[in-house]
N, C-alpha and C positions, 0 to 999 in steps of 0.2 A: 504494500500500500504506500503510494506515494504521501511525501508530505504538503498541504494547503498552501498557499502565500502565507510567508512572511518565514515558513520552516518551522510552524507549532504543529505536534503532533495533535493528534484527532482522534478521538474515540468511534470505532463502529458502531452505528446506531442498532440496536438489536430487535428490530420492529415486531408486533405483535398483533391482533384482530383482535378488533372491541366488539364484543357482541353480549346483547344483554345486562350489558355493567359489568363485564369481564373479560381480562388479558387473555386470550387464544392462541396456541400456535396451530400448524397448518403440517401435514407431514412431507412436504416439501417446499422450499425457499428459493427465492431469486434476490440477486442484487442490484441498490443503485448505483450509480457511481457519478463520480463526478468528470461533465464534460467538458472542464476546461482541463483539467487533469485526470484519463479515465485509471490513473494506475492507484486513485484515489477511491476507496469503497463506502460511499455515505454513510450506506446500510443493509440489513440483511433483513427480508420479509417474508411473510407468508405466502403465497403461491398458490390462493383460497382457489376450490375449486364447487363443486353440485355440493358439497355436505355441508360445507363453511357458509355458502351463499342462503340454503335452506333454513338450514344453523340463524341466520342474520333475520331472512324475513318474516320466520315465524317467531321471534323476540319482537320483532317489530310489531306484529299482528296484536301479538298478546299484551302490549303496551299502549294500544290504538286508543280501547277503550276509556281506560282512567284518565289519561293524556288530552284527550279531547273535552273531557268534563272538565278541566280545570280550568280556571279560570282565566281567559284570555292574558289580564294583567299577570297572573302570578305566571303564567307561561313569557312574558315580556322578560320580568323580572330575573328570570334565571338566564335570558340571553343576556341582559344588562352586567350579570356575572359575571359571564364569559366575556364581554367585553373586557370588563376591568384585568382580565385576566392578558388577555392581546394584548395590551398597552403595558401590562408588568414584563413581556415575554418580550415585547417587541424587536427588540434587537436580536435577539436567538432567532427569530423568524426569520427576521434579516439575512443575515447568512447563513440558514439553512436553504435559503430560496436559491441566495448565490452559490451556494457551492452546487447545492443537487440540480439543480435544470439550466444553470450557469444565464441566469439572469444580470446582466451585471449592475452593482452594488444600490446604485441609484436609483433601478428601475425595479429591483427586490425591494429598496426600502417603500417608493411607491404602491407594490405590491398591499405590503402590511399596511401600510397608512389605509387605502383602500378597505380593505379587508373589517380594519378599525368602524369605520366610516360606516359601512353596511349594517355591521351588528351595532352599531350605535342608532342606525337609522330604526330597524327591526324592533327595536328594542322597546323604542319612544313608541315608535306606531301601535303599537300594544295597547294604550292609551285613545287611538284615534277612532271613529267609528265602524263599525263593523257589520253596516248595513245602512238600510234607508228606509225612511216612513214615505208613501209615496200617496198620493189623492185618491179616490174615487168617486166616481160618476154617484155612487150612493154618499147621503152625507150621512150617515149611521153606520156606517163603514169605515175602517180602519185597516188599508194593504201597508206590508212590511216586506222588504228583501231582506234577506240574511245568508249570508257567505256559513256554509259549511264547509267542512273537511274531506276530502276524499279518501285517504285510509294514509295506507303503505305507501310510503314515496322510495325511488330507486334514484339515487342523485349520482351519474356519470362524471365527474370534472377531467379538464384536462389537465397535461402538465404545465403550463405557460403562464398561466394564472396562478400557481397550487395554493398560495393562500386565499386570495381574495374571491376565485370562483367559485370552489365550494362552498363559501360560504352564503355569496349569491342565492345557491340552490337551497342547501339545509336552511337554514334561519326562517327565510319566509315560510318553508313550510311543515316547522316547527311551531313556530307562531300563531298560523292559523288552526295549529288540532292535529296536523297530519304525525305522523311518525316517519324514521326517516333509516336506508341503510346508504350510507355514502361509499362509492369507492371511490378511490382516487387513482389516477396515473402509475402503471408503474413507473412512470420517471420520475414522480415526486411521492412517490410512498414514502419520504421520512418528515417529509412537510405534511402527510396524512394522517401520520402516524402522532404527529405533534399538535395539531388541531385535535384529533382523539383525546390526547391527553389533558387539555385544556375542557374539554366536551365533559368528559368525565369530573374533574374538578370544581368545574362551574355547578354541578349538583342536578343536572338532568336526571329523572328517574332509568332507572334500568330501562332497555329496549328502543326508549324513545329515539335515542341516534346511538347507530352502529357504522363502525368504518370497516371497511373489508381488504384488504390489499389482491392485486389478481390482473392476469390480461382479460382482455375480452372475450376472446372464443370461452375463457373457461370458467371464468367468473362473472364480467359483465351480461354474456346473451342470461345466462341463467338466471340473474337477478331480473332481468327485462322481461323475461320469458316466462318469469312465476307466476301462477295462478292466483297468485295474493297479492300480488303488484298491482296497486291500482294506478300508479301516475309514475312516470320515467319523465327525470328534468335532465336532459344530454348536450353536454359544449363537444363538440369533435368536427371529425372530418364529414362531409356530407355523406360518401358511400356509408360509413356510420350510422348516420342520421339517419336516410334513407330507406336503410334497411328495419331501423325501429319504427319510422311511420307506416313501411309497408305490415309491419306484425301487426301493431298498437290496430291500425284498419280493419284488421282481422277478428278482433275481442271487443264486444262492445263496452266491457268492462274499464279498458285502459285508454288513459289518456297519457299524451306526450308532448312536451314542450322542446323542440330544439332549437338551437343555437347553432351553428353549422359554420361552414368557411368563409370565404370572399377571396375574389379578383379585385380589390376596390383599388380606387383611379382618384387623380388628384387633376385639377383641371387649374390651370393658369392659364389665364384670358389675355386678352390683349392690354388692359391694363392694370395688369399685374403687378404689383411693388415686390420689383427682385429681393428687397434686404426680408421680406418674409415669405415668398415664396421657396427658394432656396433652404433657407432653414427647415420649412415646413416641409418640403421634400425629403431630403437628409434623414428627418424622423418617420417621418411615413413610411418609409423604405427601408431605414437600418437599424432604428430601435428594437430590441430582443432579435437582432442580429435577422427580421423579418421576418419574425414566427411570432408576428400577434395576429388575430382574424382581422382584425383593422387594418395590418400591413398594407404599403400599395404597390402592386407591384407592375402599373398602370402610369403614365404622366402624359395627359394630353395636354401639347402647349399650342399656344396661337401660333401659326407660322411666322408670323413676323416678328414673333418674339424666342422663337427656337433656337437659335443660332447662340442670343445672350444666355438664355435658360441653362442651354446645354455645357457652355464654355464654364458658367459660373459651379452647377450641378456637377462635373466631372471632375472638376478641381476639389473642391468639398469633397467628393465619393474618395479620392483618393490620399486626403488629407487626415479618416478616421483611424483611430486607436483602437486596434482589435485585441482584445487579452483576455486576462482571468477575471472571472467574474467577481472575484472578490477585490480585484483593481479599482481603486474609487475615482481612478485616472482615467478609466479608459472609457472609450464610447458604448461599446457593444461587447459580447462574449461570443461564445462559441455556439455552433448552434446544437440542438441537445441532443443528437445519436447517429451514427456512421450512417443510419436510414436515412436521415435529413438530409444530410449530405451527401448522400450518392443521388438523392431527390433533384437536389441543385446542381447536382452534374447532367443529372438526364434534361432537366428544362434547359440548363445554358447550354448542351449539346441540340437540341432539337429549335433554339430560337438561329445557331449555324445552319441546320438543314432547311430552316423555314425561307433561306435569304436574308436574312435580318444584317444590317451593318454593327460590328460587335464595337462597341466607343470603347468598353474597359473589359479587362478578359478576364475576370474575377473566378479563381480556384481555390482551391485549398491553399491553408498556408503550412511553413512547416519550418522547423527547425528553433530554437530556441524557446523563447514560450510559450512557443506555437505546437511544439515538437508533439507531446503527449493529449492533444485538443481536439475536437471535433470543429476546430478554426477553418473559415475561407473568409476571401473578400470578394470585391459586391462586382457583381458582373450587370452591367447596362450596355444596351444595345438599342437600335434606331431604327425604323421606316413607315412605311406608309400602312395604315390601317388596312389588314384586310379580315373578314368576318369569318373567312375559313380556316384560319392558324389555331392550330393546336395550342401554342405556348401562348398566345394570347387571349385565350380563354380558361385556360386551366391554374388554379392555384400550387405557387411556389413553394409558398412557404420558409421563404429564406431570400437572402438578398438579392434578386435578382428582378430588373426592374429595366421597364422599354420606355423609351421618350417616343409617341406617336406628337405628328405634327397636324394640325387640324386649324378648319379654315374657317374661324368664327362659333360664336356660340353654338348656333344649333347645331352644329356638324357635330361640337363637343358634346351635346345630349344624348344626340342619336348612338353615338360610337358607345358614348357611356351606357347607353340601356341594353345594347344589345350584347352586352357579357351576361353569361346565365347564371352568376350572383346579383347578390343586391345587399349588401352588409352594408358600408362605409362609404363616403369619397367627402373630400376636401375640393373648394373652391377659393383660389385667389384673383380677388377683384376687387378695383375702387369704385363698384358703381351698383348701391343699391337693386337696383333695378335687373340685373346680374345675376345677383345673389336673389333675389327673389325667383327669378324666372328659376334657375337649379334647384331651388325648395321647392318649387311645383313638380316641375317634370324627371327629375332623378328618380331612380326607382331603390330607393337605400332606405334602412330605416334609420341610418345614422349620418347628419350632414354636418360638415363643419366648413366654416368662413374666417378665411384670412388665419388659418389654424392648419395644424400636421392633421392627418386621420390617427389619430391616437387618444389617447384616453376617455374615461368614462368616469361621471361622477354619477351615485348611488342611489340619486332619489329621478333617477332618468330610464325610461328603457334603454336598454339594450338585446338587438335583434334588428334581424334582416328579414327580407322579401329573396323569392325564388328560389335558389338553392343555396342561399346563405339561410334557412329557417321558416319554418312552419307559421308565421304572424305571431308566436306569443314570446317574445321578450322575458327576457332573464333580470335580474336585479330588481329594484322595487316593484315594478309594476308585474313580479310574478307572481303576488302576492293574488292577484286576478285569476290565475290557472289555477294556485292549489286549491281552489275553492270550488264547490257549487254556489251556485245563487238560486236560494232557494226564496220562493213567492208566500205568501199567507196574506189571507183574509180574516177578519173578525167581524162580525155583525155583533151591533150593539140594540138595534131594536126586538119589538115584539113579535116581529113576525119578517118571514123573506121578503125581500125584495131585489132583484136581478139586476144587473147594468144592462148595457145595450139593447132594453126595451124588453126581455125576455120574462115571459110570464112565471109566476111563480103557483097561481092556479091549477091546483088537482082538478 
């Protein structure tokens, strides 16, 4: 096991399954490690597979019950715990973020801050209403909406997020009654495994939340697939996705909220102010080294402004500090597994076959300390829009990113809609009117002006249209899914009387 920045040794984290209010192990284990340094072992995990996952739902089940009777507020209150708990831990979060999925340092601590943020939001809302008194056409009549619970929740997260997206999922629907089994990434199962332990601390009753460590085929379909599963909240890849809304379609019992990928595109107009679009690019494109869903790996520029765009953006691309994520120096880290990476070799290989003009030739890096890393830098390439390119439609996932040159607004709408996402995209322009017309006609659930496509504050949805997500949005407004909306009537008079004219005569 290698040693971390700075040459402090490390303790192996020795991960475990939380299920039912209790430490589990699994009779077999996988490790994480770290991908700015993979000779670095995080930790060692369960390998949950049908028993462990079984194991998980049916604690969950048996939890449902008591958990949904309690008291909205006292269910608030014990997330309110756990907050206090994130902000005591916080810096451990920190650099567990950074070392195990090699976020680097500044965008880990964003991470937790984040994370804070959610459960702080969850917390309060506990407090806010939880339904509505609404009129009727009778005035002796009294209708009421009220949000119930739908059971067993199955919370998928990715690794890119590890703190703050799970908590996305669990908390809201914690909150409203549900009960929850969370897995997490195997790339961030010790950032899972540390959330658990905060979970448990904070005083949640037995069952209510369970974390399960495990890949997908062996862990995750199973938890999706259980017949006591009533609701799956999934951040991933679309083939992913896709294949849980084709099951979830299948059971009239389960519902599914996904979060999925993006191609998102960043649009510089013609009067664009370079000192912010340039920066804004930089981040859209290489922050978390281009493995966030917001990444872009899109830049449609005005033609008349391509030329400066490009000269300024190339210079920048090749000015960033790629290292260890635990570097508070550097831009960006590594990106998190030799999968990623051979990813980014296949799209910068196939944007050569497509004709594309390569501007920067961005590969792996190697040798110092780069040597032991899952490091490359950022390959950007040029031409003219066509609708039948593979690489121009499909997500990267890693720094690799086309400057398309485009001839006025609308040409910039059209090109943007017809990518078969719809996550993200940023627009840089001085001209109101601009920026309005891109808030109408984008087809994203996420827009930003005079801004990188990056971050998310907590009391906002998050979620996309097409194959970036199903319509329901993750973060506050998920608190919308884990519910039913349930209707009631009360008559207060001595006898019926019907709305919409309908007799009440035997």
């Amino acid at each position: 096991m290698g040693a971390p920045l700075g040459g402090a040794s490390v303790t192996v984290i020795q991960g475990r399954n939380y299920i039912n209010g209790e430490w589990r192990d699994a009779s077999e284990t996988f490790e994480s490690v770290n991908p700015s340094d993979i000779r670095e072992t995080v930790g060692v995990f369960p390998a949950s597979g049908k028993a462990e996952a079984d194991e998980a739902i049916a604690a969950a089940s048996a939890a449902f019950p008591s958990w949904k009777r309690l008291s909205r507020i006292n269910r608030g209150e014990i997330i309110d715990n756990f907050a206090q708990l994130l902000k005591r831990d916080r810096d451990e979060l920190i650099q567990l973020c950074a070392r195990e999925v090699g976020k680097q340092w500044n965008e880990s601590y964003a991470d937790v801050i984040e994370a804070i943020h959610m459960t702080q939001f969850v917390a309060g809302y506990a407090r806010q209403p939880n339904g509505f008194v609404v009129p009727s056409e009778i005035p002796a009549k009294d209708a009421y909406i009220i949000r119930k619970p739908k059971g067993v929740t199955v919370c998928i997260a990715p690794w890119n997020f590890p703190v703050a997206i799970p908590l996305w999922e669990v908390l809201p629907a914690v909150l409203e009654g549900n009960t929850c089994v969370l897995k997490p990434s195997p790339y961030s199962s010790a950032c899972g495994y540390k959330l658990a332990q905060l979970l448990d601390e904070a005083g949640f009753p037995k069952g209510v939340v369970n974390v399960i460590h495990g890949g997908g085929p062996d862990c995750g379909e199973v938890l999706t697939h259980h017949p006591d599963t009533r609701l799956i909240l999934f951040t991933g890849s679309f083939a992913v996705g896709q294949s849980i809304q084709q099951f979830v379609a299948t059971d009239p019992i389960k519902f599914a909220a996904c979060e999925l990928g993006g191609k998102n595109q960043l649009l510089v107009l013609d009067d664009a102010n370079m000192d912010i679009a340039i920066p804004a690019a930089v981040m859209s494109a290489y922050k978390t080294s281009g493995q966030r869903c917001v990444s872009v790996g899109r830049i449609l520029v005005d033609r008349t402004r391509e030329a400066e765009f490009t000269e300024r953006f190339l210079d920048a691309s090749q000015r960033l500090r790629i290292g260890n994520a635990m570097d508070r120096d550097v831009f960006t880290g590594p990106l998190v597994n030799e999968q990623g990476r051979e990813k980014f070799e296949r799209h910068n290989a196939r944007a050569r076959e497509e004709g594309f003009e390569v501007l920067l030739d961005g590969g792996r890096l190697t040798g110092g300390e780069h040597e032991h890393g899952y490091f490359v830098s950022p390959f950007v390439y040029r031409g003219e829009y066509r609708d039948d390119s593979w690489v121009l439609n499909e997500e990267a996932f890693s720094p690799h990113v086309a400057i398309l040159p485009v001839d006025g607004l609308d040409e910039a709408i059209r090109i943007h809609n017809e990518v078969p996402y719809g996550l993200a995209a940023a627009v840089i322009t001085e001209d109101y009117r601009k920026w309005r017309e891109c808030r109408e006609e984008l087809e994203v659930g996420l827009l930003y002006v005079n801004l990188p496509s990056i971050g998310a504050e907590v009391h906002l949805p998050f979620g996309g249209m097409k194959r970036s997500g199903n319509g329901h949005p993750g973060a506050a407004t998920l608190i919308d899914y884990v519910t039913h909306r349930t209707a009631f009537t009360v008559n207060h008079d001595h006898e019926i009387k019907m709305a919409q004219g309908l007799s009440a005569e035997l």
